[in-house]
C-alpha positions as CSV (number, residue, x, y, z in Angstrom):
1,X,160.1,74.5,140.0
2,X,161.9,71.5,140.7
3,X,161.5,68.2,138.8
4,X,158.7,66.2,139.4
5,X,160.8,63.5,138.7
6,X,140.6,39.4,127.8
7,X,138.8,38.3,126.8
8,X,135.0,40.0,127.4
9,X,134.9,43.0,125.2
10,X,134.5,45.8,127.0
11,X,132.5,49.3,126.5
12,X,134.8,52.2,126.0
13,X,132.1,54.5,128.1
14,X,129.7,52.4,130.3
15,X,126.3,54.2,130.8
16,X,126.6,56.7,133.8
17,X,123.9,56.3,136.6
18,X,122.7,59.2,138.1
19,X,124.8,58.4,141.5
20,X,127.9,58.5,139.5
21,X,127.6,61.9,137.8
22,X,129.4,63.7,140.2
23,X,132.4,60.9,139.4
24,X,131.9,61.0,135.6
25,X,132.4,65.2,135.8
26,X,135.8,64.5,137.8
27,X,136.9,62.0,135.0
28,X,135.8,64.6,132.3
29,X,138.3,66.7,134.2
30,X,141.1,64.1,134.4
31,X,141.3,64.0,130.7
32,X,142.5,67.7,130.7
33,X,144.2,67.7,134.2
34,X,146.2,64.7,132.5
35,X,147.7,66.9,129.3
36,X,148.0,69.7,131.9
37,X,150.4,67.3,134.0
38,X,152.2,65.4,130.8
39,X,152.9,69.0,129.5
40,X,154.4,70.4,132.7
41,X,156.5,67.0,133.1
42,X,157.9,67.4,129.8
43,X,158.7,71.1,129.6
44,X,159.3,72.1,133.7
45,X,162.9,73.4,132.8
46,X,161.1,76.3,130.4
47,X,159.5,77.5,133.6
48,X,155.8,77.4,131.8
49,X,153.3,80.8,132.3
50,X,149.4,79.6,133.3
51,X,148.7,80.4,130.2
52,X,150.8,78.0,128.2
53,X,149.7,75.4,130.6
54,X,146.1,76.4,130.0
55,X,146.7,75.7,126.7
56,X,148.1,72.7,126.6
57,X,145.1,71.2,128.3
58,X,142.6,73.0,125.7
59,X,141.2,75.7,128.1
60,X,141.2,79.6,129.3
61,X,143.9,80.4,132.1
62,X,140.3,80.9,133.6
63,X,139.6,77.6,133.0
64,X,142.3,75.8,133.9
65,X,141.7,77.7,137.4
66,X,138.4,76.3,138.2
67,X,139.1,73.3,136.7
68,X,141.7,72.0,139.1
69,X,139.7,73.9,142.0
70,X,136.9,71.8,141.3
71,X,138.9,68.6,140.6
72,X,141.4,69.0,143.4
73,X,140.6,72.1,145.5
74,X,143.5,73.3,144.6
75,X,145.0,76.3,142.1
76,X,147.0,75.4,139.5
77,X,150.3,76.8,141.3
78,X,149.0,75.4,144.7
79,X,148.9,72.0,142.9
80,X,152.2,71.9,140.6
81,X,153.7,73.0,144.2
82,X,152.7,69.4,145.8
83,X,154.4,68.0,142.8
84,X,157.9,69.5,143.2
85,X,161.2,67.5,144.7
86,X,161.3,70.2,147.5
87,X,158.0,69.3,148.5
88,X,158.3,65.6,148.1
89,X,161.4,66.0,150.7
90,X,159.2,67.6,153.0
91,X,156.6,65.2,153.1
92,X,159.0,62.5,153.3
93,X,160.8,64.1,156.9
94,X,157.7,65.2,158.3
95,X,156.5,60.7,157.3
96,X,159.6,59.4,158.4
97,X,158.2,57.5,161.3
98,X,154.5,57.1,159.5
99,X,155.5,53.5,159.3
100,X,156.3,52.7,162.7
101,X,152.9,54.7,164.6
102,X,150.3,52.2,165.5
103,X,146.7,52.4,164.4
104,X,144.3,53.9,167.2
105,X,142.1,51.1,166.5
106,X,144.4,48.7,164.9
107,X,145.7,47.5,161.4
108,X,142.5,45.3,161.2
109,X,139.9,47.9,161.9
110,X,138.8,51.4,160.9
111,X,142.1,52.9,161.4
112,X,142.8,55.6,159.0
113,X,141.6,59.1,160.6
114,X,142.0,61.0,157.3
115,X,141.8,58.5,154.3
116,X,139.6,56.1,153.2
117,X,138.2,53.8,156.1
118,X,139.2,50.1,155.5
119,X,138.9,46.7,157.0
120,X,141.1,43.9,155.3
121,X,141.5,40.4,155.1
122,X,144.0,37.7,152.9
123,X,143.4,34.8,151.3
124,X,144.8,31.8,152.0
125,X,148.3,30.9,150.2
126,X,146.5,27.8,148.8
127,X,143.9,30.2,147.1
128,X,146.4,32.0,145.8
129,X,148.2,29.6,144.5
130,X,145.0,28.0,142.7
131,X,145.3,31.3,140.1
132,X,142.2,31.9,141.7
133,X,140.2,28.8,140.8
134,X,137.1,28.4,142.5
135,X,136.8,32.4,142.8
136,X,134.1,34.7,141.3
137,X,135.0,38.1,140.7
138,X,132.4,40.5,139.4
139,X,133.7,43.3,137.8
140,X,132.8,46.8,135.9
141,X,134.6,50.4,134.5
142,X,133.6,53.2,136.0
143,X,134.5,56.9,135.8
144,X,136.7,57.9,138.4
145,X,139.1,61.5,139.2
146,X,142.0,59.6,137.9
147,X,139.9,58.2,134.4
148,X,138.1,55.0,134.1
149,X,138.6,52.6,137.0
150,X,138.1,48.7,137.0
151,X,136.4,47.6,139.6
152,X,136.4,44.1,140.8
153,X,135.1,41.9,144.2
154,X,134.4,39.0,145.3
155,X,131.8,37.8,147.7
156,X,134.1,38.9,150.9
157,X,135.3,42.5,149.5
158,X,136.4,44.7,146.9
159,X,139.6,42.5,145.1
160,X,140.8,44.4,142.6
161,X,141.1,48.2,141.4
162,X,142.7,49.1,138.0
163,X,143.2,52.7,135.7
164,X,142.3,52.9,132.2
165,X,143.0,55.6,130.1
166,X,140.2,56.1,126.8
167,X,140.5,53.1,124.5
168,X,142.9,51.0,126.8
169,X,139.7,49.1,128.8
170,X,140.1,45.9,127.6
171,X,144.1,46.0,128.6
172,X,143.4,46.7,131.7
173,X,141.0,43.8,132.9
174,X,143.5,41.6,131.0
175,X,146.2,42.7,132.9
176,X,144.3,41.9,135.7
177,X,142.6,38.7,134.8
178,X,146.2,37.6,134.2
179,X,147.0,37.9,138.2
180,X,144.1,35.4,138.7
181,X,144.0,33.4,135.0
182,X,141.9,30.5,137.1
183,X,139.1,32.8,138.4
184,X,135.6,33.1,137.2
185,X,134.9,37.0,135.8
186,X,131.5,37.9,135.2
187,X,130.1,41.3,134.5
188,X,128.0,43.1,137.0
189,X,128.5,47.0,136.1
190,X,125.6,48.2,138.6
191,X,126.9,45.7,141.5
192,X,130.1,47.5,140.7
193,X,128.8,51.1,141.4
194,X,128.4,51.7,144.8
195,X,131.9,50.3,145.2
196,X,133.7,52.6,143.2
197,X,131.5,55.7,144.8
198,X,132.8,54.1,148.1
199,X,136.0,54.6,146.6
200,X,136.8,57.5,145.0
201,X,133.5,60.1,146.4
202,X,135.2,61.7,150.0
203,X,132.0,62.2,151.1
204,X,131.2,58.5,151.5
205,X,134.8,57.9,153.7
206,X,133.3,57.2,156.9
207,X,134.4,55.5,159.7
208,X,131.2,53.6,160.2
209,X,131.1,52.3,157.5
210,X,134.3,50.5,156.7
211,X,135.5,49.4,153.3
212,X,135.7,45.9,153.1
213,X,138.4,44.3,150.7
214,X,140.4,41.4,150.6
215,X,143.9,40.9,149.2
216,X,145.0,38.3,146.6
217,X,148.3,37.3,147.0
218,X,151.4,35.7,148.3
219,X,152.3,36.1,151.7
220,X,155.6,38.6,151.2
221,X,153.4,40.8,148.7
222,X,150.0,40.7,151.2
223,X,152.8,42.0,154.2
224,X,153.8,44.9,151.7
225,X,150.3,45.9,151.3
226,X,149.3,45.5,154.9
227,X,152.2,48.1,155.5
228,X,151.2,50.8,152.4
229,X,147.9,50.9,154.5
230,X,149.9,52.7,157.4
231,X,150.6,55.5,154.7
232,X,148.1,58.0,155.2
233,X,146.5,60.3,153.1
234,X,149.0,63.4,152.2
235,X,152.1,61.2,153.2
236,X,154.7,59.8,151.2
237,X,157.3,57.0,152.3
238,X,160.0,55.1,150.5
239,X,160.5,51.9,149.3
240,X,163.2,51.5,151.8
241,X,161.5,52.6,154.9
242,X,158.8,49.7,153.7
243,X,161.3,47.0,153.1
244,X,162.7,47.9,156.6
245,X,159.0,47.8,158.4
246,X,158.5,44.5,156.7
247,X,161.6,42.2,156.7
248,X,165.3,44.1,155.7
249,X,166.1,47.6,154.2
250,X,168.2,45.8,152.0
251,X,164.9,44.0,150.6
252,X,163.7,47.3,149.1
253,X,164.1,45.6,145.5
254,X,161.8,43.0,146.3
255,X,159.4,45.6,148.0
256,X,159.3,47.8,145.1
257,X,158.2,44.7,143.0
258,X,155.9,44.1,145.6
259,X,154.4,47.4,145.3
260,X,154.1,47.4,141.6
261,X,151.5,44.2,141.8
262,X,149.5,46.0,144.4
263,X,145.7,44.7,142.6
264,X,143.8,47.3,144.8
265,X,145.7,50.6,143.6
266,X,144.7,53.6,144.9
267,X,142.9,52.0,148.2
268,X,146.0,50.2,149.2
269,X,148.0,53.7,148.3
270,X,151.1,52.0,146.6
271,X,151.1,55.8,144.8
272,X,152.3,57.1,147.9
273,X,155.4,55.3,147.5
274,X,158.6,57.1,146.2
275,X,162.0,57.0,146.0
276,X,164.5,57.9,148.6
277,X,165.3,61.3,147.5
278,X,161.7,62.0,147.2
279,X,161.5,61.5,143.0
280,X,158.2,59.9,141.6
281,X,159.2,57.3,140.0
282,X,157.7,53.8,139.4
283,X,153.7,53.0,138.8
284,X,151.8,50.5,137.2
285,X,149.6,52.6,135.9
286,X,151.6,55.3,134.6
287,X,153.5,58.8,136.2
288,X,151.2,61.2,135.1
289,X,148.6,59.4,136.9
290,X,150.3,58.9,140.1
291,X,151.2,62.8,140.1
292,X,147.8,63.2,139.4
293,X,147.0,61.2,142.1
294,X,149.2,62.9,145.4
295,X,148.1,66.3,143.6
296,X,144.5,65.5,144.4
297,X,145.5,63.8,148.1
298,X,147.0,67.1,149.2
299,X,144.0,69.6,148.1
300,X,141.4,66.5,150.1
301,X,144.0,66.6,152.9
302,X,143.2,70.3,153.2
303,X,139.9,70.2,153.0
Protein backbone atom coordinates (compact mmCIF):
# COMPACT_ATOMS: atom_id res chain seq x y z
CA UNK A 1 0.00 0.00 0.00
CA UNK A 2 1.39 3.30 -0.55
CA UNK A 3 1.96 5.91 2.16
CA UNK A 4 -0.87 7.72 3.48
CA UNK A 5 1.41 10.32 3.95
CA UNK A 6 -11.25 28.10 29.03
CA UNK A 7 -12.39 28.75 31.00
CA UNK A 8 -16.06 26.80 31.67
CA UNK A 9 -15.26 23.39 32.69
CA UNK A 10 -16.41 21.08 30.51
CA UNK A 11 -18.10 17.44 30.77
CA UNK A 12 -15.87 14.74 29.39
CA UNK A 13 -19.25 12.83 28.05
CA UNK A 14 -22.37 15.06 27.91
CA UNK A 15 -25.67 13.10 28.43
CA UNK A 16 -26.78 11.54 24.97
CA UNK A 17 -30.40 12.37 23.90
CA UNK A 18 -32.27 9.85 22.33
CA UNK A 19 -31.83 11.84 18.71
CA UNK A 20 -28.23 11.48 19.08
CA UNK A 21 -27.81 7.82 19.62
CA UNK A 22 -27.28 6.94 16.26
CA UNK A 23 -24.18 9.72 16.43
CA UNK A 24 -22.94 8.57 19.86
CA UNK A 25 -22.62 4.67 18.29
CA UNK A 26 -20.47 6.28 15.35
CA UNK A 27 -18.24 7.99 17.95
CA UNK A 28 -18.02 4.68 19.92
CA UNK A 29 -16.71 3.44 16.62
CA UNK A 30 -14.21 6.30 16.05
CA UNK A 31 -12.36 5.43 19.09
CA UNK A 32 -11.37 2.02 17.51
CA UNK A 33 -11.44 3.16 13.78
CA UNK A 34 -8.80 5.86 15.28
CA UNK A 35 -6.08 3.02 16.65
CA UNK A 36 -7.09 1.07 13.49
CA UNK A 37 -5.87 4.20 11.37
CA UNK A 38 -2.74 5.34 13.88
CA UNK A 39 -1.56 1.72 13.63
CA UNK A 40 -1.72 1.38 9.81
CA UNK A 41 0.06 4.94 9.62
CA UNK A 42 2.74 3.86 11.63
CA UNK A 43 3.46 0.40 10.40
CA UNK A 44 2.20 0.55 6.39
CA UNK A 45 5.72 -0.53 5.17
CA UNK A 46 5.21 -4.06 7.15
CA UNK A 47 2.32 -4.63 4.81
CA UNK A 48 -0.20 -5.37 8.00
CA UNK A 49 -2.72 -8.77 7.66
CA UNK A 50 -6.62 -7.81 8.83
CA UNK A 51 -5.88 -9.47 11.55
CA UNK A 52 -3.00 -7.48 13.06
CA UNK A 53 -5.01 -4.53 12.25
CA UNK A 54 -8.03 -6.02 14.03
CA UNK A 55 -6.01 -6.21 16.78
CA UNK A 56 -4.66 -3.18 17.10
CA UNK A 57 -8.02 -1.66 17.41
CA UNK A 58 -9.17 -4.31 20.18
CA UNK A 59 -11.57 -6.48 17.96
CA UNK A 60 -12.12 -9.88 15.79
CA UNK A 61 -11.05 -9.60 12.00
CA UNK A 62 -14.87 -10.06 12.20
CA UNK A 63 -15.25 -7.12 13.96
CA UNK A 64 -13.21 -4.86 12.51
CA UNK A 65 -15.30 -5.81 9.25
CA UNK A 66 -18.59 -4.70 10.45
CA UNK A 67 -17.23 -2.04 12.22
CA UNK A 68 -15.93 0.05 9.46
CA UNK A 69 -19.08 -1.17 7.26
CA UNK A 70 -21.28 0.28 9.73
CA UNK A 71 -19.12 3.47 10.38
CA UNK A 72 -18.14 4.14 6.78
CA UNK A 73 -19.83 1.61 4.44
CA UNK A 74 -16.90 0.55 3.60
CA UNK A 75 -14.44 -2.85 4.20
CA UNK A 76 -11.52 -2.42 5.80
CA UNK A 77 -9.37 -2.89 2.43
CA UNK A 78 -12.01 -0.81 0.50
CA UNK A 79 -11.26 1.89 3.14
CA UNK A 80 -7.23 1.76 3.65
CA UNK A 81 -7.52 1.83 -0.39
CA UNK A 82 -9.11 5.60 -0.28
CA UNK A 83 -6.19 6.40 1.89
CA UNK A 84 -3.25 5.46 -0.34
CA UNK A 85 -1.01 8.09 -2.46
CA UNK A 86 -2.22 6.30 -5.67
CA UNK A 87 -5.62 7.05 -4.84
CA UNK A 88 -5.08 10.57 -3.56
CA UNK A 89 -3.47 11.20 -7.25
CA UNK A 90 -6.47 10.00 -8.72
CA UNK A 91 -8.76 12.09 -6.95
CA UNK A 92 -6.70 14.96 -7.41
CA UNK A 93 -6.81 14.63 -11.72
CA UNK A 94 -10.16 13.59 -11.84
CA UNK A 95 -10.72 17.46 -9.22
CA UNK A 96 -8.42 19.36 -11.16
CA UNK A 97 -10.90 21.84 -12.45
CA UNK A 98 -13.41 21.26 -9.24
CA UNK A 99 -12.35 24.80 -8.41
CA UNK A 100 -13.20 26.51 -11.39
CA UNK A 101 -17.12 24.79 -12.09
CA UNK A 102 -19.78 27.10 -10.97
CA UNK A 103 -22.57 26.24 -8.59
CA UNK A 104 -25.90 25.21 -10.37
CA UNK A 105 -27.56 27.48 -8.03
CA UNK A 106 -24.74 29.62 -6.89
CA UNK A 107 -22.00 29.97 -4.19
CA UNK A 108 -24.65 31.66 -1.94
CA UNK A 109 -27.37 29.03 -2.14
CA UNK A 110 -27.94 25.28 -1.85
CA UNK A 111 -25.26 24.40 -4.20
CA UNK A 112 -23.63 21.18 -3.21
CA UNK A 113 -25.51 18.15 -5.03
CA UNK A 114 -23.66 15.48 -3.00
CA UNK A 115 -22.48 17.10 0.41
CA UNK A 116 -23.93 18.86 2.95
CA UNK A 117 -26.43 21.64 1.81
CA UNK A 118 -25.15 25.15 2.96
CA UNK A 119 -26.07 28.76 2.73
CA UNK A 120 -23.21 31.21 4.07
CA UNK A 121 -22.79 34.58 5.10
CA UNK A 122 -19.42 36.87 6.65
CA UNK A 123 -19.25 39.13 9.18
CA UNK A 124 -18.27 42.32 8.83
CA UNK A 125 -14.33 43.16 9.05
CA UNK A 126 -15.19 45.56 11.92
CA UNK A 127 -16.76 42.44 13.83
CA UNK A 128 -13.99 40.69 13.35
CA UNK A 129 -11.79 42.79 14.38
CA UNK A 130 -13.84 43.59 17.71
CA UNK A 131 -12.49 39.74 18.84
CA UNK A 132 -15.98 39.21 18.67
CA UNK A 133 -17.28 41.66 21.20
CA UNK A 134 -20.85 42.16 21.20
CA UNK A 135 -21.27 38.38 19.99
CA UNK A 136 -23.05 35.49 21.74
CA UNK A 137 -22.01 32.19 20.88
CA UNK A 138 -23.86 29.27 22.42
CA UNK A 139 -21.97 26.26 22.34
CA UNK A 140 -22.00 22.38 23.35
CA UNK A 141 -19.86 18.69 22.76
CA UNK A 142 -21.45 16.32 21.07
CA UNK A 143 -20.65 12.86 19.79
CA UNK A 144 -19.82 12.81 16.37
CA UNK A 145 -18.11 9.91 13.57
CA UNK A 146 -14.90 11.65 13.90
CA UNK A 147 -15.17 11.83 18.20
CA UNK A 148 -16.62 14.61 20.21
CA UNK A 149 -17.42 17.76 18.18
CA UNK A 150 -17.77 21.38 19.54
CA UNK A 151 -20.44 22.97 18.38
CA UNK A 152 -20.93 26.61 18.42
CA UNK A 153 -23.62 29.46 16.72
CA UNK A 154 -24.65 32.46 16.99
CA UNK A 155 -28.06 33.95 16.42
CA UNK A 156 -27.45 34.10 12.30
CA UNK A 157 -25.80 30.42 11.93
CA UNK A 158 -23.68 27.65 13.05
CA UNK A 159 -19.96 29.69 13.82
CA UNK A 160 -17.86 27.32 14.85
CA UNK A 161 -17.14 23.45 14.67
CA UNK A 162 -14.16 21.80 16.60
CA UNK A 163 -12.73 17.78 17.28
CA UNK A 164 -11.96 16.57 20.58
CA UNK A 165 -10.49 13.52 21.29
CA UNK A 166 -11.47 11.83 25.17
CA UNK A 167 -10.17 14.11 27.90
CA UNK A 168 -8.98 17.00 25.51
CA UNK A 169 -12.71 18.99 25.76
CA UNK A 170 -11.69 21.83 27.51
CA UNK A 171 -8.60 22.43 24.94
CA UNK A 172 -10.63 22.50 22.38
CA UNK A 173 -13.25 25.34 23.23
CA UNK A 174 -10.12 27.22 24.44
CA UNK A 175 -8.57 26.95 21.30
CA UNK A 176 -11.54 28.25 19.94
CA UNK A 177 -12.61 30.90 22.38
CA UNK A 178 -9.13 32.18 21.70
CA UNK A 179 -10.18 33.05 17.80
CA UNK A 180 -12.90 35.32 19.40
CA UNK A 181 -11.30 36.19 23.19
CA UNK A 182 -14.09 39.29 23.17
CA UNK A 183 -17.23 37.14 22.59
CA UNK A 184 -19.81 36.07 25.06
CA UNK A 185 -19.89 31.93 25.44
CA UNK A 186 -22.66 30.45 27.13
CA UNK A 187 -23.67 26.90 27.38
CA UNK A 188 -26.70 25.58 25.59
CA UNK A 189 -25.95 21.65 25.03
CA UNK A 190 -29.62 20.88 23.79
CA UNK A 191 -29.72 24.19 21.47
CA UNK A 192 -26.55 22.66 20.31
CA UNK A 193 -28.10 19.19 19.17
CA UNK A 194 -30.07 19.57 16.28
CA UNK A 195 -27.04 21.35 14.83
CA UNK A 196 -24.53 18.84 15.10
CA UNK A 197 -27.33 16.04 13.77
CA UNK A 198 -27.64 18.64 10.83
CA UNK A 199 -24.10 18.06 10.55
CA UNK A 200 -22.73 15.00 10.79
CA UNK A 201 -26.34 12.52 10.23
CA UNK A 202 -26.46 12.17 5.95
CA UNK A 203 -29.85 11.57 6.34
CA UNK A 204 -30.62 15.10 7.39
CA UNK A 205 -28.43 16.73 4.10
CA UNK A 206 -31.17 18.08 2.26
CA UNK A 207 -31.43 20.59 -0.08
CA UNK A 208 -34.47 22.18 1.34
CA UNK A 209 -33.35 22.60 4.14
CA UNK A 210 -30.09 24.52 3.96
CA UNK A 211 -27.50 24.81 6.59
CA UNK A 212 -27.13 28.10 7.76
CA UNK A 213 -23.60 29.38 9.01
CA UNK A 214 -21.68 32.28 9.11
CA UNK A 215 -17.96 32.78 8.92
CA UNK A 216 -15.79 34.76 11.45
CA UNK A 217 -12.96 36.13 9.95
CA UNK A 218 -10.75 38.43 7.94
CA UNK A 219 -11.49 38.99 4.58
CA UNK A 220 -8.37 36.90 2.80
CA UNK A 221 -9.23 33.82 5.22
CA UNK A 222 -13.40 34.25 4.58
CA UNK A 223 -12.26 34.16 0.47
CA UNK A 224 -10.31 30.83 1.30
CA UNK A 225 -13.24 29.34 2.90
CA UNK A 226 -15.77 30.57 0.36
CA UNK A 227 -13.45 28.54 -2.12
CA UNK A 228 -13.10 25.06 0.18
CA UNK A 229 -16.95 25.07 -0.23
CA UNK A 230 -16.48 24.36 -4.07
CA UNK A 231 -14.75 21.09 -2.88
CA UNK A 232 -17.20 18.54 -2.96
CA UNK A 233 -17.75 15.58 -1.15
CA UNK A 234 -15.23 12.71 -2.38
CA UNK A 235 -12.80 15.37 -3.91
CA UNK A 236 -9.55 16.49 -3.02
CA UNK A 237 -7.66 19.79 -4.24
CA UNK A 238 -4.44 21.40 -3.35
CA UNK A 239 -3.43 24.22 -1.60
CA UNK A 240 -2.08 25.59 -4.73
CA UNK A 241 -5.00 25.17 -7.04
CA UNK A 242 -6.86 27.32 -3.90
CA UNK A 243 -4.27 29.98 -3.80
CA UNK A 244 -4.60 30.26 -7.62
CA UNK A 245 -8.74 30.40 -7.51
CA UNK A 246 -8.31 33.00 -4.85
CA UNK A 247 -5.61 35.61 -5.55
CA UNK A 248 -1.87 33.95 -6.85
CA UNK A 249 -0.52 30.26 -6.89
CA UNK A 250 2.37 31.60 -5.44
CA UNK A 251 0.11 32.56 -2.28
CA UNK A 252 -0.36 28.93 -1.45
CA UNK A 253 1.67 29.63 1.89
CA UNK A 254 -0.73 32.08 3.04
CA UNK A 255 -3.68 29.73 1.87
CA UNK A 256 -2.51 26.84 3.66
CA UNK A 257 -2.44 29.14 6.89
CA UNK A 258 -5.67 30.17 5.88
CA UNK A 259 -7.00 26.76 5.79
CA UNK A 260 -5.51 25.74 9.09
CA UNK A 261 -7.91 28.54 10.97
CA UNK A 262 -10.88 27.30 9.11
CA UNK A 263 -13.41 27.64 12.71
CA UNK A 264 -16.18 25.43 10.88
CA UNK A 265 -14.02 22.19 10.08
CA UNK A 266 -15.52 19.57 8.52
CA UNK A 267 -18.62 21.81 6.98
CA UNK A 268 -16.21 24.12 5.29
CA UNK A 269 -14.13 20.80 4.25
CA UNK A 270 -10.55 22.31 4.83
CA UNK A 271 -9.83 18.19 5.17
CA UNK A 272 -10.15 17.97 1.65
CA UNK A 273 -7.16 19.94 1.19
CA UNK A 274 -3.81 18.17 0.35
CA UNK A 275 -0.61 18.59 -0.92
CA UNK A 276 0.40 18.79 -4.49
CA UNK A 277 1.53 15.27 -4.85
CA UNK A 278 -1.55 14.13 -3.23
CA UNK A 279 0.11 13.47 0.55
CA UNK A 280 -2.13 14.24 3.68
CA UNK A 281 -0.44 16.40 5.32
CA UNK A 282 -1.49 19.38 7.53
CA UNK A 283 -4.77 19.57 10.01
CA UNK A 284 -5.68 21.28 12.92
CA UNK A 285 -7.12 18.72 14.35
CA UNK A 286 -4.75 15.97 13.80
CA UNK A 287 -3.91 13.32 10.65
CA UNK A 288 -5.51 10.47 11.85
CA UNK A 289 -8.63 12.35 11.96
CA UNK A 290 -8.50 13.87 8.68
CA UNK A 291 -7.75 10.22 7.09
CA UNK A 292 -10.49 9.28 9.05
CA UNK A 293 -12.40 11.81 7.72
CA UNK A 294 -11.91 11.32 3.40
CA UNK A 295 -12.16 7.49 4.47
CA UNK A 296 -15.75 8.09 5.64
CA UNK A 297 -16.45 10.84 2.48
CA UNK A 298 -15.65 8.06 -0.07
CA UNK A 299 -17.96 5.07 1.50
CA UNK A 300 -21.06 8.29 1.80
CA UNK A 301 -20.04 9.23 -1.68
CA UNK A 302 -20.88 5.67 -2.69
CA UNK A 303 -23.81 5.37 -1.06
Amino acid sequence: MSTMMLTDPVEVRPPVRPQSAALARAADDYERVRRAIAFLSEHWREQPDIEAVAHAAGLSSDGLTALFRRWAGLTPKAFLQALTLDYARKLLRESASVLDAAYEVGLSGPGRLHDLFVTHEAMSPGEWKAGGAGLVLDYGFHPSPFGMALVMATSRGLAGIAFADVGGEASALADMQARWPNAAYVREQAGTAALARRVFDPATWRPDRPLRIVMIGTDFEVRVWETLLRVPLGRLTTYSDVAGTVCSPKAARAVGAAVGKNPLCFVVPCHRVVGKSGDITGYHWGLTRKRAMLGWETGQRGA
